[in-house]
C-alpha positions in Angstrom: -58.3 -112.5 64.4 -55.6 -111.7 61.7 -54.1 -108.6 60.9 -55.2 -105.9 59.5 -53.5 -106.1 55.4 -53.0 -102.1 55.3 -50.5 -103.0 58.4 -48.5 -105.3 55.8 -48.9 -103.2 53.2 -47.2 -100.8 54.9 -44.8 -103.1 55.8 -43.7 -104.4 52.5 -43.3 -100.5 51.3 -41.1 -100.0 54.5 -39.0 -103.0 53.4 -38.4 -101.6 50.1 -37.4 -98.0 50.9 -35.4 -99.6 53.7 -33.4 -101.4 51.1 -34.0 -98.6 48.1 -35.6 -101.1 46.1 -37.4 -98.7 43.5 -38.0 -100.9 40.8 -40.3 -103.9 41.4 -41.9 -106.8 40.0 -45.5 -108.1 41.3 -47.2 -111.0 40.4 -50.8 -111.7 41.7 -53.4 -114.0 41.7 -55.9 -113.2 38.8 -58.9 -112.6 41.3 -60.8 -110.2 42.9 -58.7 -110.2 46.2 -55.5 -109.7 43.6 -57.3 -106.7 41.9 -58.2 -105.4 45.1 -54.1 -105.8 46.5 -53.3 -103.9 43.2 -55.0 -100.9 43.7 -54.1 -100.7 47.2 -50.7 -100.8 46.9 -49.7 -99.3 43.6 -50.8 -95.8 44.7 -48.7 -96.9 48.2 -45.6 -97.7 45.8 -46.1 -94.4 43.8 -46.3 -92.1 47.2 -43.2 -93.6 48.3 -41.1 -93.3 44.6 -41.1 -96.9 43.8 -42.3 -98.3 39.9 -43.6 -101.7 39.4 -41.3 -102.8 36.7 -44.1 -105.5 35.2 -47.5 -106.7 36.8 -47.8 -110.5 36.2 -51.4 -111.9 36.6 -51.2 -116.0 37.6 -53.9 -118.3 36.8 -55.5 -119.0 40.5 -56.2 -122.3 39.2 -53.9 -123.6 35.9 -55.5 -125.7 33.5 -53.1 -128.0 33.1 -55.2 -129.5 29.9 -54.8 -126.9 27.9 -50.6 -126.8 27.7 -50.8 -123.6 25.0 -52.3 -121.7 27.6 -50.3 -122.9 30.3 -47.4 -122.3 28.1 -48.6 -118.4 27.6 -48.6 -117.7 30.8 -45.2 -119.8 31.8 -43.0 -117.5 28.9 -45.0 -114.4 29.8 -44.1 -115.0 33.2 -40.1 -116.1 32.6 -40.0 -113.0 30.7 -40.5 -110.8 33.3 -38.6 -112.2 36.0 -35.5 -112.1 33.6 -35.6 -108.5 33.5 -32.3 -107.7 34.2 -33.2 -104.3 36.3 -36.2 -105.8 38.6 -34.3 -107.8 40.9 -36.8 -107.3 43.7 -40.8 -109.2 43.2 -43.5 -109.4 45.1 -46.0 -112.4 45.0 -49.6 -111.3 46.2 -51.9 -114.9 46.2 -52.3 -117.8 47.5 -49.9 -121.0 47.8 -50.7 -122.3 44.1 -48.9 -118.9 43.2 -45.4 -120.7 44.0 -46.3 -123.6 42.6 -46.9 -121.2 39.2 -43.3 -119.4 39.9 -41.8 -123.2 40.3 -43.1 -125.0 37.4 -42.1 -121.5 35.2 -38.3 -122.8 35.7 -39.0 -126.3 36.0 -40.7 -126.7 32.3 -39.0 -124.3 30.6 -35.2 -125.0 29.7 -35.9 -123.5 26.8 -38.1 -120.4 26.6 -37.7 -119.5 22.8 -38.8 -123.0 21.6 -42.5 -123.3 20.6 -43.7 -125.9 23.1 -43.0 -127.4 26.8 -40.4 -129.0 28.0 -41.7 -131.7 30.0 -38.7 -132.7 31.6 -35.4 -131.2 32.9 -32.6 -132.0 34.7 -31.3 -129.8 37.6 -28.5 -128.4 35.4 -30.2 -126.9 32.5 -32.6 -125.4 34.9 -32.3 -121.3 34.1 -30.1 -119.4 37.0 -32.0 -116.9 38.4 -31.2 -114.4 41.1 -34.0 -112.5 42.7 -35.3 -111.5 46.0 -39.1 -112.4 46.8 -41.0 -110.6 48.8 -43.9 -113.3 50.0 -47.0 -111.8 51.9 -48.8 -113.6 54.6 -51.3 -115.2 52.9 -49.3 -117.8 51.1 -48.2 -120.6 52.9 -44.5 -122.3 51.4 -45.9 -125.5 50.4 -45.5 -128.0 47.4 -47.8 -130.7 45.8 -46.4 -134.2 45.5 -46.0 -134.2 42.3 -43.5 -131.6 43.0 -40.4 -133.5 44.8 -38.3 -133.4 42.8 -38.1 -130.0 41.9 -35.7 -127.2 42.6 -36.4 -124.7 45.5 -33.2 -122.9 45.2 -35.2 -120.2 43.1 -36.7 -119.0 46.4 -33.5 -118.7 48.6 -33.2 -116.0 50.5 -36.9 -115.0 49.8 -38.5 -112.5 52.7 -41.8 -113.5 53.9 -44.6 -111.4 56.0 -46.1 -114.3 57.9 -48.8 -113.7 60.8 -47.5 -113.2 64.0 -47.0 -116.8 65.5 -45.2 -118.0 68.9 -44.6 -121.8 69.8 -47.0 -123.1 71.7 -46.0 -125.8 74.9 -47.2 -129.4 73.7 -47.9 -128.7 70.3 -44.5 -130.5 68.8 -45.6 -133.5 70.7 -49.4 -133.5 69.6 -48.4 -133.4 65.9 -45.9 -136.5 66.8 -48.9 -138.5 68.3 -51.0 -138.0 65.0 -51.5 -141.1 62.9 -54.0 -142.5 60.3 -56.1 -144.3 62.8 -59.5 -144.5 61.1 -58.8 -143.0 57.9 -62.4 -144.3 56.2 -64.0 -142.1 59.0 -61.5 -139.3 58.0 -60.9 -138.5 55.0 -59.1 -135.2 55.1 -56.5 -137.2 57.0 -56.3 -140.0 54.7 -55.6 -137.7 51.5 -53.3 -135.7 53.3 -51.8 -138.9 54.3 -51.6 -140.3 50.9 -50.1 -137.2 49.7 -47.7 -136.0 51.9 -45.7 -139.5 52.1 -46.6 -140.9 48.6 -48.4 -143.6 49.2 -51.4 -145.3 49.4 -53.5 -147.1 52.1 -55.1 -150.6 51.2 -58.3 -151.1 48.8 -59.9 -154.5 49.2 -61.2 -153.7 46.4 -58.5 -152.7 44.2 -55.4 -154.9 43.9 -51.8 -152.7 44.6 -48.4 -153.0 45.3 -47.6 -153.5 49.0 -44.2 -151.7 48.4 -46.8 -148.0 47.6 -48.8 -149.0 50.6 -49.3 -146.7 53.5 -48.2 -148.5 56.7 -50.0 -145.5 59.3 -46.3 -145.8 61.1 -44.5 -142.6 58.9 -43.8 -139.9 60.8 -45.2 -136.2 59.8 -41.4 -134.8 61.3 -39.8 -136.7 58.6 -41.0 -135.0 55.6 -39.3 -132.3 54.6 -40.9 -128.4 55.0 -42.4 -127.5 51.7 -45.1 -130.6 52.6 -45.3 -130.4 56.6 -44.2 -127.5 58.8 -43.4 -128.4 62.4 -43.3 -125.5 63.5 -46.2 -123.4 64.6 -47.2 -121.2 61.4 -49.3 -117.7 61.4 -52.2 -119.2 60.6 -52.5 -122.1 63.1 -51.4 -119.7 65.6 -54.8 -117.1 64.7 -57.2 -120.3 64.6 -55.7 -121.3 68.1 -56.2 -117.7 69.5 -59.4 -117.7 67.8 -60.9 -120.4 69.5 -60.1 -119.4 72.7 -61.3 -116.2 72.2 -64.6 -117.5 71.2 -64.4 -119.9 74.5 -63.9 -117.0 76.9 -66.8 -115.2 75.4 -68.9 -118.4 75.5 -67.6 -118.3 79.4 -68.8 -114.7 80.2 -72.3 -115.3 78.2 -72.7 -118.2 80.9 -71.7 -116.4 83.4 -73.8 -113.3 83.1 -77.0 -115.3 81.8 -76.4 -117.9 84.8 -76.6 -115.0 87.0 -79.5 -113.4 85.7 -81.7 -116.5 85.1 -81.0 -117.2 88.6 -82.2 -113.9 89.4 -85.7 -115.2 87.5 -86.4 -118.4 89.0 -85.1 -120.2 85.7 -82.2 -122.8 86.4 -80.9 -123.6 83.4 -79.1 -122.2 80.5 -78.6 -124.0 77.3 -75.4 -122.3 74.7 -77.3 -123.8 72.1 -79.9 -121.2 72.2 -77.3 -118.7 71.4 -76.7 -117.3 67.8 -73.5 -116.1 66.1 -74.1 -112.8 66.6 -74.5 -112.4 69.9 -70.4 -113.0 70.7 -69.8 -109.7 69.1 -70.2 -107.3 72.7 -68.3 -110.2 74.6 -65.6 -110.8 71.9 -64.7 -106.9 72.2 -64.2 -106.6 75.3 -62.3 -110.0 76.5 -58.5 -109.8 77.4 -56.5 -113.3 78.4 -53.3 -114.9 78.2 -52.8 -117.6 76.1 -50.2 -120.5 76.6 -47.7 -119.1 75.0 -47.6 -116.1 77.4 -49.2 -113.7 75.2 -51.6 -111.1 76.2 -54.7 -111.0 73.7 -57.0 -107.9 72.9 -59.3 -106.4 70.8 -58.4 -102.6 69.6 -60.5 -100.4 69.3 -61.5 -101.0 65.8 -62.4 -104.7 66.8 -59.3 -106.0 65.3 -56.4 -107.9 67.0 -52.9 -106.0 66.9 -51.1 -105.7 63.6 -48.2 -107.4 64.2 -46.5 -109.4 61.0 -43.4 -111.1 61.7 -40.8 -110.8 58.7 -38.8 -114.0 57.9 -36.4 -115.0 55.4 -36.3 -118.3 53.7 -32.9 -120.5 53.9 -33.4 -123.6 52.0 -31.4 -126.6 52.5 -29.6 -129.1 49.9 -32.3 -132.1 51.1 -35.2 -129.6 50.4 -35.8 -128.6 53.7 -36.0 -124.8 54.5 -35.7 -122.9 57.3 -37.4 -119.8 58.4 -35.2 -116.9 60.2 -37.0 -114.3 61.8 -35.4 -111.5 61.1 -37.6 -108.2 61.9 -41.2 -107.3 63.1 -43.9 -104.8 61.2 -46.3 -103.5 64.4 -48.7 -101.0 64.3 -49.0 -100.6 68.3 -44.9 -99.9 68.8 -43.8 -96.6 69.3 -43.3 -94.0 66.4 -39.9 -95.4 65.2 -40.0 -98.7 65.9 -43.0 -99.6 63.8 -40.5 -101.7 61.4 -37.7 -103.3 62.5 -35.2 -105.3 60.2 -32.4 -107.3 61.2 -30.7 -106.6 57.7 -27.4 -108.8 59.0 -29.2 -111.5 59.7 -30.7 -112.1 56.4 -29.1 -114.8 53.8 -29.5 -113.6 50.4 -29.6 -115.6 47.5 -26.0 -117.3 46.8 -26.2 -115.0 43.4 -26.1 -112.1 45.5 -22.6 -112.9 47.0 -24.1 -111.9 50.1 -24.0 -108.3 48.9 -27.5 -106.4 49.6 -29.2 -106.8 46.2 -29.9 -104.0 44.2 -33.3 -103.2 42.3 -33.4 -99.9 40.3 -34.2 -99.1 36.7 -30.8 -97.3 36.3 -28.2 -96.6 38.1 -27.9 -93.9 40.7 -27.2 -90.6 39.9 -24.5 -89.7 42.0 -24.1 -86.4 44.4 -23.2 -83.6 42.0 -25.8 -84.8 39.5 -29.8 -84.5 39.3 -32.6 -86.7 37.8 -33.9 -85.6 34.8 -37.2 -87.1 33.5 -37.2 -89.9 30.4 -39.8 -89.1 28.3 -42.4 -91.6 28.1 -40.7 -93.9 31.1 -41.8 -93.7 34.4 -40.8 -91.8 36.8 -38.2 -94.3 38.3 -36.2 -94.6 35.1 -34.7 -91.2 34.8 -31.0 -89.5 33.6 -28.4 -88.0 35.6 -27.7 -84.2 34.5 -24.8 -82.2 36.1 -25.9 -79.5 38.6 -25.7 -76.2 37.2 -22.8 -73.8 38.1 -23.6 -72.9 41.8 -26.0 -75.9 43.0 -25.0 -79.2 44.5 -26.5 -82.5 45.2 -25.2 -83.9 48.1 -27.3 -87.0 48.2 -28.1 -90.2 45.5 -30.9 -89.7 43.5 -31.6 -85.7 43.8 -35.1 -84.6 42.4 -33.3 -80.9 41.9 -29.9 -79.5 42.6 -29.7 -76.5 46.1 -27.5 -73.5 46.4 -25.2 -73.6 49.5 -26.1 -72.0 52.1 -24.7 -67.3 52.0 -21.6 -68.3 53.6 -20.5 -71.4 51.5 -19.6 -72.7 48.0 -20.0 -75.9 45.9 -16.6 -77.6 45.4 -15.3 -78.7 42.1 -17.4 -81.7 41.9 -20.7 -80.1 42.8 -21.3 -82.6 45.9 -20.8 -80.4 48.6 -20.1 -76.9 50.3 -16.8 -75.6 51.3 -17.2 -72.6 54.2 -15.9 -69.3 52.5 -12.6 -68.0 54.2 -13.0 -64.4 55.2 -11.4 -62.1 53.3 -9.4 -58.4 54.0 -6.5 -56.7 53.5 -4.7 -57.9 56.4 -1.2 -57.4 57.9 0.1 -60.6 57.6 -0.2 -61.0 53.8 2.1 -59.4 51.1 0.3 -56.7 50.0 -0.7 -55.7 53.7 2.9 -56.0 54.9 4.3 -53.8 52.0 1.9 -51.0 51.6 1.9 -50.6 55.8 6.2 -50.3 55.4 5.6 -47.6 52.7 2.8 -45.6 54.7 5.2 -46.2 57.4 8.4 -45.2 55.8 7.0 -41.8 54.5 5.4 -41.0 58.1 9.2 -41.4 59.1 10.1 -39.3 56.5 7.6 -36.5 56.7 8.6 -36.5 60.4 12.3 -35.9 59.8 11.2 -33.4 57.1 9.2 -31.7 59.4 12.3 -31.6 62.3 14.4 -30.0 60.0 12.0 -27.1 59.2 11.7 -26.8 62.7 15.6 -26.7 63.4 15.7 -24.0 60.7 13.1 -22.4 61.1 14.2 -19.1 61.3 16.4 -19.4 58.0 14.1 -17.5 55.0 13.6 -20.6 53.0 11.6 -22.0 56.1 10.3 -18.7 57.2 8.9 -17.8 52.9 5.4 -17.8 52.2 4.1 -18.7 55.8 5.8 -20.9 58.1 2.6 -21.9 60.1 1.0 -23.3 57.3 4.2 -25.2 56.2 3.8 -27.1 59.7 0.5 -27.3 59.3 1.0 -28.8 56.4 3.4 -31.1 57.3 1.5 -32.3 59.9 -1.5 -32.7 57.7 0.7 -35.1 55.6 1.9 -36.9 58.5 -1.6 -37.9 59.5 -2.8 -38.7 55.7 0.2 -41.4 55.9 -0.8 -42.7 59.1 -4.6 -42.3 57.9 -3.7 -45.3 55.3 -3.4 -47.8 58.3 -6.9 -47.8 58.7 -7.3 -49.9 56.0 -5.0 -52.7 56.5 -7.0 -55.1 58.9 -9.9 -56.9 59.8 -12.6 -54.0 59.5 -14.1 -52.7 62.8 -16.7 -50.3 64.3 -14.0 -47.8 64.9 -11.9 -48.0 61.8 -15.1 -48.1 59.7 -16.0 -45.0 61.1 -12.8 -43.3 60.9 -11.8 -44.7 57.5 -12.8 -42.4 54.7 -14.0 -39.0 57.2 -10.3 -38.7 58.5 -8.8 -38.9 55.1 -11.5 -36.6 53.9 -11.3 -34.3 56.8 -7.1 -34.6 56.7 -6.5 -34.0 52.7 -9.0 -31.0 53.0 -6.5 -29.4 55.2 -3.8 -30.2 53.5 -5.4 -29.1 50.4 -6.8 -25.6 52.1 -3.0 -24.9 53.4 -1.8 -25.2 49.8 -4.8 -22.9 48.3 -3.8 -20.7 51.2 -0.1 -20.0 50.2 -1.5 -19.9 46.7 -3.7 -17.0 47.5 -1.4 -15.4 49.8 1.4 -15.2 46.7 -1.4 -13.7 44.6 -2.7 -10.9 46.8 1.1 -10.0 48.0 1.8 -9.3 44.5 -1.4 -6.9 44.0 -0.5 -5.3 47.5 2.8 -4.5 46.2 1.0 -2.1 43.0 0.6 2.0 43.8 -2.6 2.6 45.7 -4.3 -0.8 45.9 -6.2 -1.9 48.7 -5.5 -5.7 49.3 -2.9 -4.6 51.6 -5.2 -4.4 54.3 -5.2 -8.8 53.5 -1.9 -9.3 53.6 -0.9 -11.4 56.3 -1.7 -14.5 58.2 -5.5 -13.6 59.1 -6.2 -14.6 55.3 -4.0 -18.2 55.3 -5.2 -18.6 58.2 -9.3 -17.8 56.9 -8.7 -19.5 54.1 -7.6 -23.0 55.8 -10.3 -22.7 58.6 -13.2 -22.3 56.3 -12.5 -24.7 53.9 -11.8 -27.4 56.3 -15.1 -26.3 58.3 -17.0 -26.9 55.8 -15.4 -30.3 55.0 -16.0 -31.0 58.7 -19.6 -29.8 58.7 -19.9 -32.8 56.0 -17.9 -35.2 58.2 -20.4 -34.5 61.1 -23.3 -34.9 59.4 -22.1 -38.0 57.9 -21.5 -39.8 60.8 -24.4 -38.9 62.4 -27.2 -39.7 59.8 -26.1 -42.0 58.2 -22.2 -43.5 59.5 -20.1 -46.1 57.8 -20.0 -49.9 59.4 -18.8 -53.0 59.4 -20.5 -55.2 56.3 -19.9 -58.8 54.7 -20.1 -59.0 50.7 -21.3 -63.2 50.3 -21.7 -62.7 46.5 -19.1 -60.6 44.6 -16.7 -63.4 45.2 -17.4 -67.2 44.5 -15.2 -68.6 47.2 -14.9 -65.7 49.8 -16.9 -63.8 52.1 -15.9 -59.9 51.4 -15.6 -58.4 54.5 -15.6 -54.5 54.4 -16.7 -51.5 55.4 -20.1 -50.0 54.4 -20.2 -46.6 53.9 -23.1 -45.8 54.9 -24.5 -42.6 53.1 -22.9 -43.4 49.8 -24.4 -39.4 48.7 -22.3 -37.8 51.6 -19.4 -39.8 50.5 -19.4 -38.7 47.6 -20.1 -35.0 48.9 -16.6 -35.3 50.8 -14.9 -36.6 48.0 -16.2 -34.1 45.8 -15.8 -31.5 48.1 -11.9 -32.6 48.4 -11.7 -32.3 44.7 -12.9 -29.1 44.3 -10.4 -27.6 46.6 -8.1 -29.1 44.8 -9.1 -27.8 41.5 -9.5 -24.3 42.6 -5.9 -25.0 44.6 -4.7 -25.7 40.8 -6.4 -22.9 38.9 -4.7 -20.1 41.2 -1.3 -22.0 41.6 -1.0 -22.2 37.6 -2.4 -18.6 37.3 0.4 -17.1 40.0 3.0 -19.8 39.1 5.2 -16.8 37.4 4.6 -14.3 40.1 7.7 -12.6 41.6 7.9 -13.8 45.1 10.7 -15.1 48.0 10.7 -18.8 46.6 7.1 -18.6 44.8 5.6 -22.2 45.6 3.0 -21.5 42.8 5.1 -23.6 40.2 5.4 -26.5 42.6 2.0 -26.7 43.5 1.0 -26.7 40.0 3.0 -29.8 39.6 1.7 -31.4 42.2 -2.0 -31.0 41.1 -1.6 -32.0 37.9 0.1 -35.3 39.7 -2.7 -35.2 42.4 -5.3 -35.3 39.4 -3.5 -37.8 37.2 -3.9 -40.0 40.5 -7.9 -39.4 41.9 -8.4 -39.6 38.3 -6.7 -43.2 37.4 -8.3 -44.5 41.1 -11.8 -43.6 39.9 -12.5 -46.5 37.5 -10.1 -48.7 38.9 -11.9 -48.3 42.0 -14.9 -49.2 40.9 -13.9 -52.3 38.7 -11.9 -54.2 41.6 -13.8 -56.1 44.5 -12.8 -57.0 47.7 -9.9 -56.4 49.5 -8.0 -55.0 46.3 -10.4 -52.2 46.4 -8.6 -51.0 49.5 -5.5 -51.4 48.0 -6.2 -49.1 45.0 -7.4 -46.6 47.4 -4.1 -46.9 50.1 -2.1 -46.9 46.8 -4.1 -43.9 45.7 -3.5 -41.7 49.5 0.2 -43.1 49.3 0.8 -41.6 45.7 -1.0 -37.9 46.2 0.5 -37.8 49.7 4.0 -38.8 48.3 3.4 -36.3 45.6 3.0 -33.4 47.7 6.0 -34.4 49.7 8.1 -34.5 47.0 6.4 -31.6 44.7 6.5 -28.8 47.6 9.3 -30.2 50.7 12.2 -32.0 48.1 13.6 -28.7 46.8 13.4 -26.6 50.0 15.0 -29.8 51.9 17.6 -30.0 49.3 18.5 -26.4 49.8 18.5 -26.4 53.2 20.6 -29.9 53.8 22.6 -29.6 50.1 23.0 -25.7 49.3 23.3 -23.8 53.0 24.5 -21.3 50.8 21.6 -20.7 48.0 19.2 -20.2 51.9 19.8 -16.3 52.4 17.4 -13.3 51.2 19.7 -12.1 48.9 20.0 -15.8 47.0 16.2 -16.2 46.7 15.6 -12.9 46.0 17.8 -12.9 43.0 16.3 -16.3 41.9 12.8 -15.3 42.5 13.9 -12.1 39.6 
């Protein structure tokens, strides 16, 4: 008729985590039901990461004779529930338990002196601030003997009581209860005797008529510890119990009323019926009690587990009141199981009202991680630091994480910050400055290029091959313009037009250069007695030589960006706080292939500019393009290992830099003397002027 205990158990572990009380003291009656309740629940408290801090066995019945046993178990007891971490106990037992926990502060004012303390007054009584946790099998009751002692040690206690509602009548039946032949009842004459101090008449025996029992006290007037009122756990069960037994009694007649009937028999005596033969009735009766209740039978022949969770306020005069202030039942829903009123509950005045904290440490905090004391259990612990990219964003981590790809642990290791995206954009310094520069020379290269155009048929513009000077003006016009496809938020297209177009750009510019190169070279061996490279002077080679080169450069491009092409990528780990994003290139092999490609046309530009840089010629560009390689070199060279060793978004600004510089330097090397001729010295730009400088 009583709950199932696992239900409670559960409930007292829900309590605990509820209020993250990890470090517990129990105290049980030194039985066979306390042995039992240890082993059932310290595995339960271990599951759910909660220690016992002590386990306190009680006497179940104290000799009282023997005070240097008494004595033992008082100090042993004290000692534990001074423990200044354990502020949290559980009392397992029966109601002599609290008596055991009440007499522990009552004798002992003193607990270093070798004896007992047989009396005390109130204000040397030891302050002691705990929460108890009181299962259902203790009632809250003293003895006589014990009036006038303190109760405040069990203020604010929680108690799992049996589910219990008032019943209609029942105040007024325990109001109409007197002593009325107490010889034929004796329970009721000792309770009597007890409860109000007294004692009835002895014929016998002479007495005091001031200690006499008069039969006219009244059971409301005695304060709670000795009488309840109110309708406890307990009484409730017994009441459901016999009616539970009554409407099985009433089906057994009914059905064997019937059936005798049925025989010819007429009557049906309950006294032939044994014990056992309620069981198939019992499981299967439902009714209402009085109290409105609907009463059942599971299906593991148990009544519901429902425990009622109460907490104890105890008045000045003794009295106490229990709160109800949350429910453990097994048959609610998934989630509503346990149910605590926690603002409802009136801790111990010690407590300030402040929900009472029971660990063996303090918590570590987020940022920091338990680390195991050797030798303690596993509730007393230290608080390490989380390593350099973990956090703990919650009390009492087992282990620090990592943040998630696309986040970062702050400062104080307690949480992740989103990384901010990161590129060379146009609205930042660097951004805005290197697209003014790639602009400026575009402007530049375009006004260079006008002026060849307006004079082009003066011999300055017309020297060593006029189409491929606008070719390669052009050429250098797009390589400037090619540097704004790095500046901004990396997309498909741009990814994919980054690096070939540069490639594919520079290799013409490059080939146009080899081209007047070779063209100064096989003019000068055209010009000896009887040799045949006349038959390649003339545009069809310049124009061979920048068509082949740059097909091949293209066949490269082509085959890039269609095995393997660059694309849009996100770096989340070369940078702590920012999420990298760039282009991938894809096939780094045929990167590198263009590159290297562009490089050796530049090398073999360099070998035959330096070989025919003293060749007589009409303005001989051999000299200038020599410079300019060497500058070309000094720059790819430099970029190389700078390249490599920046991240990020600086990586595209070595490599705009880098396109700026050689583009700047070919400008410069091969367009700043003939421009300053043609703007500065109109005079110096006639055949006779550079032929006489080219001797």
């Amino acid at each position: 008729m009583v709950p199932n205990e696992a239900h409670q158990y559960m409930g007292i572990i829900s309590l605990l985590k509820h209020f993250g009380w990890i470090w517990v003291g129990i105290f049980v009656v030194d039985d066979e039901s306390g042995e039992n309740f240890l082993q059932t629940v310290e595995p339960l408290l271990s599951k759910n990461g909660i220690c016992s801090a002590f386990t306190q066995k009680l006497p179940k019945l104290p000799r009282f004779d023997d005070f240097d046993e008494v004595y033992d178990v008082l100090l042993s007891s004290y000692k534990d529930v001074k423990d200044d971490k354990a502020h949290t106990f559980i009392i397992y037992g029966e109601s002599m338990s609290l008596i055991w926990l009440t007499a522990i502060f009552f004798f002992l004012q003193d607990p270093q002196k070798n004896g007992i303390v047989q009396q005390s007054k109130k204000d040397n009584i030891p302050s002691v601030t705990k929460v108890w946790i009181i299962t259902s099998q203790i009632d809250f009751m003293l003895l006589g003997l014990q009036r006038s002692w303190p109760l405040v040690l069990f203020q604010g206690a929680i108690c799992f009581t049996i589910h219990s509602k008032e019943l209609p009548g029942f105040h007024d039946f325990l109001q109409s209860i007197k002593p009325d032949g107490v010889k034929e009842n004796g329970f009721l004459k000792d309770f009597w005797e007890q409860a109000f101090d007294c004692d009835f008449p002895n014929p016998s025996v002479p007495m005091d008529t001031s200690g006499q029992c008069t039969g006219e006290e009244r059971l409301e007037s005695l304060p709670d510890p000795f009488f309840e009122m109110g309708m406890t756990g307990h009484s409730y069960s017994i009441y459901n119990a016999v009616h539970a037994v009554a409407h099985a009694l009433h089906d057994i007649s009914l059905k064997r009323s019937k059936h005798r009937s049925m025989m010819g028999h007429n009557t049906f005596e309950l006294q032939d019926l044994q014990p056992w033969q309620l069981h198939l009735y019992l499981h299967g009766i439902s009714f209402n009690n009085s109290a409105g209740e609907t009463l059942s039978f599971t299906s593991k022949k148990e009544m519901g587990g429902v425990f009622d969770i109460m907490n104890m306020v105890i008045f000045p005069n003794k009295s106490f009141l229990r709160v109800k202030v949350g429910e453990v039942n097994d048959t609610a829903p998934e989630g509503k199981k346990f149910i605590i009123h926690e603002d409802m509950i009136m801790w111990h005045p010690g407590f300030n009202q402040v929900t009472p904290i029971s660990v063996c440490n303090e918590h570590c905090l987020p940022g920091h991680q338990k680390k195991r004391k050797e030798g303690e259990k596993f509730c007393c612990y230290d608080c390490d630091a989380c390593p350099e990219g973990k956090i703990s964003d919650q009390n009492d981590m087992d282990d620090c994480f990592r943040c998630p790809e696309d986040q970062y642990p702050n400062r104080k290791r307690n949480q992740c910050i989103s990384k901010a995206l990161s590129f060379l954009s146009y609205e930042e310094p660097f951004g805005i400055s290197l697209a003014s520069i790639a602009l400026s020379f575009s402007l530049l290269t375009t006004l260079v290029l006008g002026t060849f155009v307006k004079h082009k048929d003066t011999p300055i513009v017309k020297a060593n091959n006029r189409a491929l000077t606008y070719t390669l003006l052009v050429s250098l016009l797009l390589c400037f313009l090619s540097s704004l496809l790095f500046i901004g938020k990396p997309g498909k297209v741009t990814c994919l037009l980054r690096q070939p177009a540069f490639g594919m750009i520079f290799s013409v510019a490059v080939s146009c250069m080899l081209a007047k190169t070779i063209n100064v070279v096989v003019a000068f061996m055209a010009t000896k007695p009887g040799s045949s490279m006349r038959r390649w002077v003339g545009r069809r080679l310049a124009y061979s030589v920048v068509v082949s080169c740059s097909f091949i450069q293209s066949n490269l491009c082509v085959l890039w960006l269609m095995t393997s092409p660059p694309f849009p990528d996100v770096d989340m780990h070369s940078a702590t706080t920012e999420i990298i994003v760039q282009c991938n290139e894809g096939s780094v092999t045929l990167l590198y292939c263009v590159l290297g490609y562009m490089g050796l046309l530049a090398i073999a530009s360099f070998i035959v500019a330096f070989l025919a840089r003293r060749l007589p010629d009409s303005f001989n560009e051999a000299k200038f393009i020599t410079k300019f390689m060497l500058l070309f070199c000094s720059v790819w060279l430099s970029f190389l290992p700078t390249y490599l060793s920046t991240k990020g978004k600086y990586m595209v600004v070595v490599e705009i830099i880098s396109i700026l510089a050689s583009s700047a330097g070919l400008l410069g090397c091969i367009f700043a003397p003939k421009c300053y001729i043609i703007a500065l010295r109109p005079e110096l730009n006639n055949k006779e002027q550079l032929i006489r400088r080219s001797n």
